[in-house]
N, C-alpha and C positions, 0 to 999 in steps of 0.2 A: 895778224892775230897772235903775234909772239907773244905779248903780254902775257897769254894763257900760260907760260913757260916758265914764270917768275914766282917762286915764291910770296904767298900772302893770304890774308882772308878773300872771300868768295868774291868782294864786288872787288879785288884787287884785280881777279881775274877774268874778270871784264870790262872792257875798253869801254870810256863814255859814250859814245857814239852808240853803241850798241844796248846799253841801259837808255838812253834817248829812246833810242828807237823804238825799244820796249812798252815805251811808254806813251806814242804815240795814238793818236787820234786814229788815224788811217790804218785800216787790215790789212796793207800790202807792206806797209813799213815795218806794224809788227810782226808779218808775218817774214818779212825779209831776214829780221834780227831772229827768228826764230831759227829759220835755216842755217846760218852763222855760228849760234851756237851747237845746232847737231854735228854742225861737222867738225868743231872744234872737240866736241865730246867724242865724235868715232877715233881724231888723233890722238886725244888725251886714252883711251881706250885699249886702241892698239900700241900703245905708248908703254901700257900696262898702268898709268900712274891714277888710280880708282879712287885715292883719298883725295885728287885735285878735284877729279869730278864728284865726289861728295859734300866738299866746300862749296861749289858751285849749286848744287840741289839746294845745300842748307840757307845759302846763300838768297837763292831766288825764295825760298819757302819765308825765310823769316821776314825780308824787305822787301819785296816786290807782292808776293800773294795776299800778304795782310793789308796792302795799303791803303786809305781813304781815296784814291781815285781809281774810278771802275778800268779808264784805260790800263792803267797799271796793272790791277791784278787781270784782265785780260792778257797784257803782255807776261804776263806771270804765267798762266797757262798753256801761250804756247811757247813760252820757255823750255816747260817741264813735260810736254808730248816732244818739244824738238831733244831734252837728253835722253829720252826711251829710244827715239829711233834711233838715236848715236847710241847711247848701249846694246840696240839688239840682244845678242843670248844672254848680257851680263845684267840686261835688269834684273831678273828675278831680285836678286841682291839688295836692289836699291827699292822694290816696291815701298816697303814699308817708311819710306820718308816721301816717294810721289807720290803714292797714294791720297794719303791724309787730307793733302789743301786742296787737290782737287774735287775730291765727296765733299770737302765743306763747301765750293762754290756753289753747288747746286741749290745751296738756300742761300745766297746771294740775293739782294733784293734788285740788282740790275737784273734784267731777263737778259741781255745780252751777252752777260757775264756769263750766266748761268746756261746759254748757250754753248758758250764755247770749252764749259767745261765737260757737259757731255763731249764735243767734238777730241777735246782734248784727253779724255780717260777713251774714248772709242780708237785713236791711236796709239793709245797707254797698251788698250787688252789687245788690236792688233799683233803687237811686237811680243806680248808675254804671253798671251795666247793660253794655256793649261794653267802657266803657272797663277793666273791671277784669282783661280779657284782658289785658293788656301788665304783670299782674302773677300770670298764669296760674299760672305755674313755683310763686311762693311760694306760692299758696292752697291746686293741686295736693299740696305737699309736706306741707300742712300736713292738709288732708283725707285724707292716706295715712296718718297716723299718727292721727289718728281713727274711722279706720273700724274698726279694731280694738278698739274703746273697748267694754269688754265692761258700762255701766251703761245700762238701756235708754234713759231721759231723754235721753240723750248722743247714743245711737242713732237715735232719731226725729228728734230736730236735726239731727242729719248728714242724715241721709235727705233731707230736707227743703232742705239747704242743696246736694247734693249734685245733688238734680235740677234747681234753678237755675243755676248753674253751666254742666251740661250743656246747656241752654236756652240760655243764654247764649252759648256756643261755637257751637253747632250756628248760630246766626243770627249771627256774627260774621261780617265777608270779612275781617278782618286777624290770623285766628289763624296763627300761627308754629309749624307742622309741627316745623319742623329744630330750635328752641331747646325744643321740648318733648321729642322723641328723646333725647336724653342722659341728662334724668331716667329716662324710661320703661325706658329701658335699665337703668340701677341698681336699680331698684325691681320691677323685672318677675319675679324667682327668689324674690317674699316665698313664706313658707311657711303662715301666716295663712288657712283658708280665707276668712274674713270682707272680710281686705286682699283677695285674689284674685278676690272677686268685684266688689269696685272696681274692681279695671285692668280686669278681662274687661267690666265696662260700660262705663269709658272707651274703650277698645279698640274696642268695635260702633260707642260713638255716634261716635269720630273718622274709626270708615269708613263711616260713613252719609252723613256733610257732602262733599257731591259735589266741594267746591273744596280738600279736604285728601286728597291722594295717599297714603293709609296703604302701600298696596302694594308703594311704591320703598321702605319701611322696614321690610319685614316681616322680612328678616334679623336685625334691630337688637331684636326683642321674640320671633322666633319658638318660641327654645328655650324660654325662659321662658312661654307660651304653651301651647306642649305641653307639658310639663313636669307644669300642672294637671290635665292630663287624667287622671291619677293618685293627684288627691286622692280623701281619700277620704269628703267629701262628694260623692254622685251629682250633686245638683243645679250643682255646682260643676264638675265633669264634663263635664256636658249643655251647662251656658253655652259650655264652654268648646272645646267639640264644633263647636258652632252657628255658633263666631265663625270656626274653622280652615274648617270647610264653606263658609263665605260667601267667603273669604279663596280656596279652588279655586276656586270656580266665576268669581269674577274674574280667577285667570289663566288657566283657560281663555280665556276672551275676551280677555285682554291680546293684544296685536301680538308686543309684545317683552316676555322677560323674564330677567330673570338666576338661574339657577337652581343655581349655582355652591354658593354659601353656604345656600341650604334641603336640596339634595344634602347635604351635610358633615353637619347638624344632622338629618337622617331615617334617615342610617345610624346614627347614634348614638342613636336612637331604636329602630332594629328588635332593638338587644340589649336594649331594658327588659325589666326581668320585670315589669313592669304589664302585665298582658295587652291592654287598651285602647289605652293608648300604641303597643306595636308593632303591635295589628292596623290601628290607622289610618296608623302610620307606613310600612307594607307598600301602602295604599290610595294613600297619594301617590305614593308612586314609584311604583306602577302607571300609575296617571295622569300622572306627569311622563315617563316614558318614552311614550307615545302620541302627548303635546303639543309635548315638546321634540326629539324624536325624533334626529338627528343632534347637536345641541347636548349630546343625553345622554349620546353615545360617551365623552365622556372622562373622566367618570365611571365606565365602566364597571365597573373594576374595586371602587369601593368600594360597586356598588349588587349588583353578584356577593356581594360578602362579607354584606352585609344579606340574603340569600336565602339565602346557604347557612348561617347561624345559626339561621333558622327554617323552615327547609325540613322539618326534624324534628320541629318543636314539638311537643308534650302535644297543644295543642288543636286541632279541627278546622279551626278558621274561619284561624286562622297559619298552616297547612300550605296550606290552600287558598288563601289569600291570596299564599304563598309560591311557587308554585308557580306561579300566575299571573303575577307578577311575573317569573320565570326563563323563563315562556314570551315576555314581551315583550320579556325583554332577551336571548335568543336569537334571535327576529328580526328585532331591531334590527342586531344584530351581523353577523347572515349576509347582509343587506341594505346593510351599509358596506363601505368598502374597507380597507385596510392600515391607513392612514396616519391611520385617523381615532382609533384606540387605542392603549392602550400593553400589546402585547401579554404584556410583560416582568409586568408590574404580575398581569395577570391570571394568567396562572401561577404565580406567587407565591403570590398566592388559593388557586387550586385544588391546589397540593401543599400548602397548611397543611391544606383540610379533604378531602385523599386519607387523612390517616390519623385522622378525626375518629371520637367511638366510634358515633355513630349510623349504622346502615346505609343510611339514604335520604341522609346528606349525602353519602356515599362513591361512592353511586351515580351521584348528580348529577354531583359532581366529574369522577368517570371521563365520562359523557355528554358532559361541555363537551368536556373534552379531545377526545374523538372527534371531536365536532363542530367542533371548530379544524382538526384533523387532515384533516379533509377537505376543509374551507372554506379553509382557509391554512396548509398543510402547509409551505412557504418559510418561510414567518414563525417557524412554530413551531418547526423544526428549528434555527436560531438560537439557542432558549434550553431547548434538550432535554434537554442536560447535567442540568440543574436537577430535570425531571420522575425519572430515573432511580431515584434511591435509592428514591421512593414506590413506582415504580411495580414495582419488586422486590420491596421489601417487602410488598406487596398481593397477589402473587401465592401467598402461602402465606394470605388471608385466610378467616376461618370463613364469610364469608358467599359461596356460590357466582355470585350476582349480578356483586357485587363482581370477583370473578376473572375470569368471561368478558370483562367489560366493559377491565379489565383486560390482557387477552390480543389484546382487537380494538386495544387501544392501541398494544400491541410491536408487533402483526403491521401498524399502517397506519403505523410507524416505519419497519420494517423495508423495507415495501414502500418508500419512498425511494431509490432506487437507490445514491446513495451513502450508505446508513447501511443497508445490510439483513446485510451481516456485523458490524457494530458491536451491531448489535442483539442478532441470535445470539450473538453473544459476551458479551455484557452477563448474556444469559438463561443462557447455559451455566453461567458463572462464577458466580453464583448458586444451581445447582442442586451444584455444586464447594464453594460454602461453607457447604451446607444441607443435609446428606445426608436430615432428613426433609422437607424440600419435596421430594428428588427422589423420596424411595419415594412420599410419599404424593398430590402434583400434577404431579408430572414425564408421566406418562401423559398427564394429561387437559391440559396445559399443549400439548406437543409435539402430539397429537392437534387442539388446535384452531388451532396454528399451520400444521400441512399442511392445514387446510380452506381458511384465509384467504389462505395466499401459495401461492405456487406447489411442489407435495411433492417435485420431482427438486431444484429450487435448494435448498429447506430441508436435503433429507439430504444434498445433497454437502458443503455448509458444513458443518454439523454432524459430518458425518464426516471433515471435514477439521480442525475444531478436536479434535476426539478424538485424531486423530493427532498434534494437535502439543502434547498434554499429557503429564504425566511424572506425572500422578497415577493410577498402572496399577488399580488399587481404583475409584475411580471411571469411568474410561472403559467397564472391562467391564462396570459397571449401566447405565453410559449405554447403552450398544449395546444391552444387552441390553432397553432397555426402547426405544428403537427396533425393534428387530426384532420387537416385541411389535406396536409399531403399524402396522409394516411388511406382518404377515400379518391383520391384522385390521381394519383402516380401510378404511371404501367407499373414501375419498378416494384411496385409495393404488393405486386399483385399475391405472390407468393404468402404474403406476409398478410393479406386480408385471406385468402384460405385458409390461414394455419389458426387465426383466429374462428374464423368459421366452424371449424374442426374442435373447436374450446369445448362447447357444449354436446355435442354428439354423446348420446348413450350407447352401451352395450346392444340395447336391444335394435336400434335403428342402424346402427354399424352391425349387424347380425341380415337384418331386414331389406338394406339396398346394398346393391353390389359396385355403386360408387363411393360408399359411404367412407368417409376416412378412417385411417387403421388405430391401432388403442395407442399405437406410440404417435403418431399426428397428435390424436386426440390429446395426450400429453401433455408435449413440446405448444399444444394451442393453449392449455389451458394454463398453462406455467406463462406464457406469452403474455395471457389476458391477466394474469396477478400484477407481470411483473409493469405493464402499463396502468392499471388500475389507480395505483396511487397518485401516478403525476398526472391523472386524468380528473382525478378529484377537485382536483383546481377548475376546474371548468364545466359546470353542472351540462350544458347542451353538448360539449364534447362528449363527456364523460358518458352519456346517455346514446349521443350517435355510436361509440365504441360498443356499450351494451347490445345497440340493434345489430352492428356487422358479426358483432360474438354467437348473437340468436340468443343471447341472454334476454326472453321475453319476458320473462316472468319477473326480471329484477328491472326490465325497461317500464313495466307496467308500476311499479314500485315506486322508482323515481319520478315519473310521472306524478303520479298521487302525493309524491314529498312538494314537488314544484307547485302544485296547488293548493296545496295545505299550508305555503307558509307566503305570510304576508308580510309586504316591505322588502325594505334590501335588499339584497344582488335579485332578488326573483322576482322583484317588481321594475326593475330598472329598464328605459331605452333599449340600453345595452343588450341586455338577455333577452326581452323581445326581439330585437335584430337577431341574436343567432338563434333564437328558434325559427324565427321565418327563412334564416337561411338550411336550417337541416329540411324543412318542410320541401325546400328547392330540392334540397341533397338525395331525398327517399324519393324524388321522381327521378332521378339519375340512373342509368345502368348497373350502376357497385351496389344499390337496391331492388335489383329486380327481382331477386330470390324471396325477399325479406315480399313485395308486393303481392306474388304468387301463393306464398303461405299465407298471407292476409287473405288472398281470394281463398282458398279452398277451405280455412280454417270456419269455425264453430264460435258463437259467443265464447262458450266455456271455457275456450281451450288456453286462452289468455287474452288478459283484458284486455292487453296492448292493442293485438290484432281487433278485438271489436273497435278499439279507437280507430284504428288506421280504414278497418273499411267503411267506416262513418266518413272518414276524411274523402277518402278516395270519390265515394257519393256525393262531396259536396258542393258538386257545379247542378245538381238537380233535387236535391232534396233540402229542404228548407230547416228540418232538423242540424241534419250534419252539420248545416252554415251554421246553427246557434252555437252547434259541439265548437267549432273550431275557429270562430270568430275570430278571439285573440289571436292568432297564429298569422291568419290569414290577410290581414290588417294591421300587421305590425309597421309596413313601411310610410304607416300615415302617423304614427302614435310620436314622434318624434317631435309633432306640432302641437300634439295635446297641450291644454291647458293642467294644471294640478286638480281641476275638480272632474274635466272629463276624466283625466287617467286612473282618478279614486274608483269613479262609475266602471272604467275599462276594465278595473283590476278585480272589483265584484262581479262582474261579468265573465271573467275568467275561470274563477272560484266555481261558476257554477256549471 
């Protein structure tokens, strides 16, 4: 092998025989000429003469690795593992020209090739061992695009090549964290299961090595990370499970953490429809709101919005995950102050999912709001304007959940003192531009509003915006369906005494010792003025209110008005229906005082009562049936013809 001795270019310095050989067909030939020249490289080495063995690298790199037959550039590669073993400590040196052709083999369209170039860089990092971290980035890149390598031969090289490498890292102290992030960041969204379980091992073994802080970089890979959790190999799953698992329980134990950028990337996670993906995406922020606890607040709103996307889910384990989650971040919230959210933000939230189709996200929604509403009623009045249009439009909703929770809403609005007419009027004017939310929730809307605020401030406002309306159609259902609730509501009970008390004299408040006192008697009669007018609208209401007042004398009045005048609203269906319903109403309980005075009373004492105890008579008296015909016989009049109902309404008159 003297020739190696003689001055010349690189193939000067190799004997034909030995370039033959390289090029042979058969693994033992080339690998024979391989060995040949490592030893010619350990004498060229010890020799001290490192520019001959450079010729020779350059040599084999530029003619032999590039060339059109695959034997060739195989004999090329193990040319270039046999000058690493023959350099031993002195490659370092030399990496940066063997490196280079061997990474390019491995896309090699020979799989064979592509074989032995793993085998060949696997003898490369043998001998350089630490030092071939400082070319980490190119091996890394070049092992990503092999892992993929669907020829097994290829396979087992990697594998092989793959776990040295990590050896090698794991016992390095000079590996570069931050020049490795950039790639991992590019590469992290492969789709590959095969590629993904490469990173997902890089990934473990780079946070195993106690002196490489994976942690301060988990932003930079994490989406990419979860992401797999969705493939749809399991086992690729489970890796990939195992490595986010290990990843919590480190920040648990961190001091400090930034939680800014994994927030942004989990909410974008709880709308996968991977079912895996969101239910672990639901487990973090569970546990980040426990950990970060105040640092979470200002996230709040976008960890609201991940909750109320799955709060409804199909499956068990989302709903329940979801709902855990809405409990920790409720009392994180009720546990901070003002200033720590943005209260704007999360109302925003909750009127997008106040009109979502599912009824537990709707429920939720309404829940928070309450729960603002009583927690920071200042705050949220600020940005109420915003809540309204939902929260009207939910009051006609199918689901009855929904509506109460709804109602507790207006009415802890309402209660605000400066916004409890604004409210009422909001509520009105929707029952104004809805005539079926009024027939058909108006009752039970107004009914759960005197339970929650106070019922004398409810009806006076309410009677008061009745009055200042010009939509006469509407006003008289309004009243009339007040007066509805007026005689029929525990809640109201207060509120029919105090009326009761309207009419009471000096001498009869002298006389019994139950009698209401002169300021009752007041505050009743002030009560009865101030409904009076919006009752006007409604002749049969208007008149039931005169009876619960004891206003006899003005019942007997109206009476005599309703008989006296013929046609229009007082000859109508209509007002016969709600006279036959008050005639129900004065056999009720809320009337039994009103009955009792009818019994003990006198003709004289007021006409009313001689009407009422004619009525009372007249399941046996043949008079009283003439008295009260009409009334009594209202639920047939609806079939009337126009000439019986002329005869009906003469019959009435008299």
């Amino acid at each position: 092998f003297g020739v190696l001795e003689m001055p010349g270019s690189g193939a000067d310095l190799l004997p034909p025989h030995l370039l033959r050989s390289l090029g042979q067909k058969e693994y033992d030939k080339r690998k024979g000429a391989a060995l040949e020249i490592e030893q010619a490289i350990k004498d060229l080495r010890d020799a001290g003469q490192h520019e001959r063995v450079r010729e020779v690298v350059l040599y084999v790199v530029r003619d032999l690795a590039g060339s059109p037959h695959p034997n060739v550039r195989k004999g090329a590669l193990h040319a270039l593992a046999g000058v690493a073993i023959g350099l031993r400590e002195d490659l370092p040196q030399f990496l940066p020209e063997i490196l280079p052709p061997v990474l390019a083999s491995f896309c090699d369209p020979d799989c064979r090739v592509r074989y032995y170039a793993c085998e060949s860089l696997y003898n490369i990092a043998k001998v350089a061992r630490s030092h071939c971290v400082a070319h980490f980035n190119d091996i890394f890149e070049a092992l990503f695009k092999l892992s993929a390598d669907t020829d097994l031969g290829v396979q087992n090289g990697f594998q092989l090549l793959d776990r040295l490498m990590k050896d090698i890292v794991a016992e390095s102290d000079n590996f570069d964290i931050s020049a490795f992030m950039p790639l991992l960041r590019r590469r992290i969204f492969v789709a590959n299961s095969y590629t993904r379980q490469f990173l997902i091992g890089w990934i473990a073994i780079l946070d195993s090595v106690p002196d490489i802080e994976m942690l301060q970089h988990l932003p930079g890979f994490f989406d990419g990370l979860f992401h797999m959790l969705s493939d749809l190999n399991k086992e690729i799953r489970q890796q990939a499970y195992a490595v986010l698992y290990d990843f919590l329980q480190e920040i648990k134990a961190a001091p400090n953490m930034a939680y800014e950028p994994i927030v942004a990337i989990l909410v974008q996670h709880c709308a996968s429809r991977d079912r895996f993906s969101r239910l672990t995406a639901l487990t973090w922020l569970h546990a980040f709101l426990s950990l970060g606890k105040a640092q979470l607040l200002p996230f709040s709103p976008a960890v609201l919005e991940a909750v109320l996307r799955s709060i409804s889910h199909g499956e068990d384990e989302i709903r329940d995950a979801a709902a855990q989650t809405d409990r920790a971040l409720r009392a994180l919230v009720h546990s901070s102050t003002e200033a720590d959210f943005d209260m704007q933000a999360i109302l925003a939230t909750l009127v997008q999912h106040m009109r979502a189709e599912a009824v537990r996200t709707r429920v939720t929604a309404f829940q928070w709001i309450a729960m603002l509403l009583r927690q920071r009623p200042a705050a949220l009045l600020r940005h109420a304007e915003a809540l309204w249009p939902a929260l009207l439009d939910s009051l006609g909703d199918e689901a009855e959940e929904v509506v109460f929770l709804d109602i507790e809403v207006v009415a802890r609005l309402a209660a605000q003192t400066e916004y409890f007419a604004t409210a009422l009027g909001k509520v009105m004017g929707r029952f104004a531009d809805s005539p079926s939310l009024l027939e058909a929730r108006a009752p039970l809307i107004l009914r759960e509003l005197t339970v929650l605020l106070e019922p004398r401030r409810v009806y006076v406002e309410l009677a008061s915006l009745v009055v200042s309306s010009t939509d006469l159609p509407f006003c008289a259902l309004m009243v009339q369906t007040l007066n509805g609730i007026l005689h029929s509501s525990p809640a109201l009970r207060e509120l029919r005494e105090s009326l009761r008390a309207a009419m009471s004299d000096e001498k009869e408040r002298g006389s019994k010792a139950d009698a209401p006192s002169a300021a009752a008697a007041a505050e009743g009669a002030e009560l009865f003025k101030q409904l009076y007018a919006a009752w006007c609208h409604a002749p049969v209401a208007l008149l039931s209110l005169c009876l619960l007042a004891e206003a006899h004398e003005h019942a007997s009045e109206l009476i005599s008005r309703f008989a006296a005048v013929e046609g229009g609203e007082m000859g109508s269906v209509e007002f016969l229906l709600q006279l036959d319903r008050l005639v129900q109403l004065i056999e009720a309980p809320v009337f039994a005082r009103l009955r009792l005075q009818a019994f003990f009373s006198t003709f004289s004492e007021a006409p009313f009562f001689a009407w009422l105890r004619l009525k009372d008579a007249s399941t046996t008296t043949a008079t009283a049936t003439t008295t009260t015909i009409t009334i009594t016989t209202t639920t047939t009049t609806a079939n009337m013809t126009d000439n019986n109902y002329d005869h009906h309404h003469h019959h009435q008159k008299k």
